[in-house]
N, C-alpha and C positions, 0 to 999 in steps of 0.2 A: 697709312690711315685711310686712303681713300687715292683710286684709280678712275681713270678717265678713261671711256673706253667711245669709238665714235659711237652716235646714235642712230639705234635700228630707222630702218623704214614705218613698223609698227609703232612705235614713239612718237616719230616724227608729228602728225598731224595732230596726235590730242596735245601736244607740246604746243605747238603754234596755235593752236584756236584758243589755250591757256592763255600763252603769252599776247594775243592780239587782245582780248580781251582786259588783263592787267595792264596792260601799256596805256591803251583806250582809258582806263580808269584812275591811271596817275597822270595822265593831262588834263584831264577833266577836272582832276582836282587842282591841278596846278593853274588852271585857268587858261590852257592854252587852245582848246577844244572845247564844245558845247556837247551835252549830255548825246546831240542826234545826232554830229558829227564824228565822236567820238570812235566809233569801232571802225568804221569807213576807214576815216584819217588811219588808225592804225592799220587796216589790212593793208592800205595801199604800202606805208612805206614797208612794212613785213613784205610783198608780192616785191618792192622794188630792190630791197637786199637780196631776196633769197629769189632770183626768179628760177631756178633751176632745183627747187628746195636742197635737199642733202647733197646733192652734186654739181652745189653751184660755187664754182672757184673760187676759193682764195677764202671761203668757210668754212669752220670748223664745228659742229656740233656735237655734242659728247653729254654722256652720259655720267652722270659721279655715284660711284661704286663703292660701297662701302660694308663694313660688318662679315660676321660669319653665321650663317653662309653670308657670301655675297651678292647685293641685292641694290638695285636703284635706290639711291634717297635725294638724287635731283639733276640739273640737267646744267650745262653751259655753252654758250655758245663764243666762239673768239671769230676774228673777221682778222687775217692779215690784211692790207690796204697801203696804199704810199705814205702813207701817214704813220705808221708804223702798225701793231697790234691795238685791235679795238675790243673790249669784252662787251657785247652787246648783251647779254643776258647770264645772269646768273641767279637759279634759282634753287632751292632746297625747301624739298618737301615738308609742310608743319609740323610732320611729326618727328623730325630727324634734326631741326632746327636749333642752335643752341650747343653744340654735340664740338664743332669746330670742323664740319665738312666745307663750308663756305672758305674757311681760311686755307684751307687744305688743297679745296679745290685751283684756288686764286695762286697757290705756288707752284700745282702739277699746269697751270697754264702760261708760268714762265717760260721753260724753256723749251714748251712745244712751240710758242712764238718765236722766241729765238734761232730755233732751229727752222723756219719757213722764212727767218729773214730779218723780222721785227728787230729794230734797237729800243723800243719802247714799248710800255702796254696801259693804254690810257681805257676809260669810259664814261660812260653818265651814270650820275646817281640825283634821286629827286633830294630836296631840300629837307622834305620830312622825313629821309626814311635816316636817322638817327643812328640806327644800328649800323648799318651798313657804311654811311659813313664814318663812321669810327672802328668797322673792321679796314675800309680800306687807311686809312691814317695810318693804324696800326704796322698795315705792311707797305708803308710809305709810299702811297700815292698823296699828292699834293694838291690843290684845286688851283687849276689856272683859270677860271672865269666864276661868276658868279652874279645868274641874275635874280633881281629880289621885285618882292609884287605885295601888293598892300590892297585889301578889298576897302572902296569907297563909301561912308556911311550914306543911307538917302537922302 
């Protein structure tokens, strides 16, 4: 249904100015970040993962491949680490959303981890985003913390 293929050089930058930007915007909601710290905060830990962008060890950034022809419909990123495998980013484009490339893609990056090493494949997910925590449920991830936050009336 859908192949993982690593991500071009051309990719790479409008991927990350994406991704710094959405990150920036679910802390902001989350209350972790303020509206003007927000994209800073996120470049810097983006710059502090990736300082080597696509060729920086022990990262994996890919492409997810899907349909005939075959065609981008979104991106993922895995991190092996001592902590085992980390999915730091999974996205699919809005129009391909819905489709089951997300779950697709969440099984083609089993045992590319496993094979770099990983006995686990853990990640974050924000508290609203609903969907995604009930696809990862689905393919049984488990939540081992959980912080909760309550806005203060004036």
């Amino acid at each position: 249904m859908v192949r993982l293929a690593p991500m071009e050089e051309t990719e790479y930058r409008p991927y990350i100015e994406r991704l710094i930007r959405t990150y920036a915007a679910d802390h902001v909601r989350a209350g972790r970040w303020t509206p003007a710290e927000g994209e800073g905060e996120a470049r810097k830990e983006v710059e502090r993962l990736l300082p080597q962008g696509l060729a920086t060890p022990n990262q994996f950034l890919f492409s997810i491949l899907a349909g005939e022809p075959e065609s981008v419909v979104g991106r993922a990123w895995l991190a092996v680490e001592p902590r085992g495998g980390f999915v730091y980013d999974l996205e699919v484009d809005p129009p391909h959303r819905r489709r089951g490339y997300a779950e697709a893609a969440m099984r083609a990056l089993e045992p590319i981890a496993r094979a770099r090493g990983a006995d686990r494949l853990g990640l974050h997910v924000f508290g609203d985003n609903v969907g995604a925590r009930g696809l990862y449920r689905k393919l049984g991830y488990s939540e081992t913390h959980v912080i909760m936050s309550k806005p203060l009336p004036e």
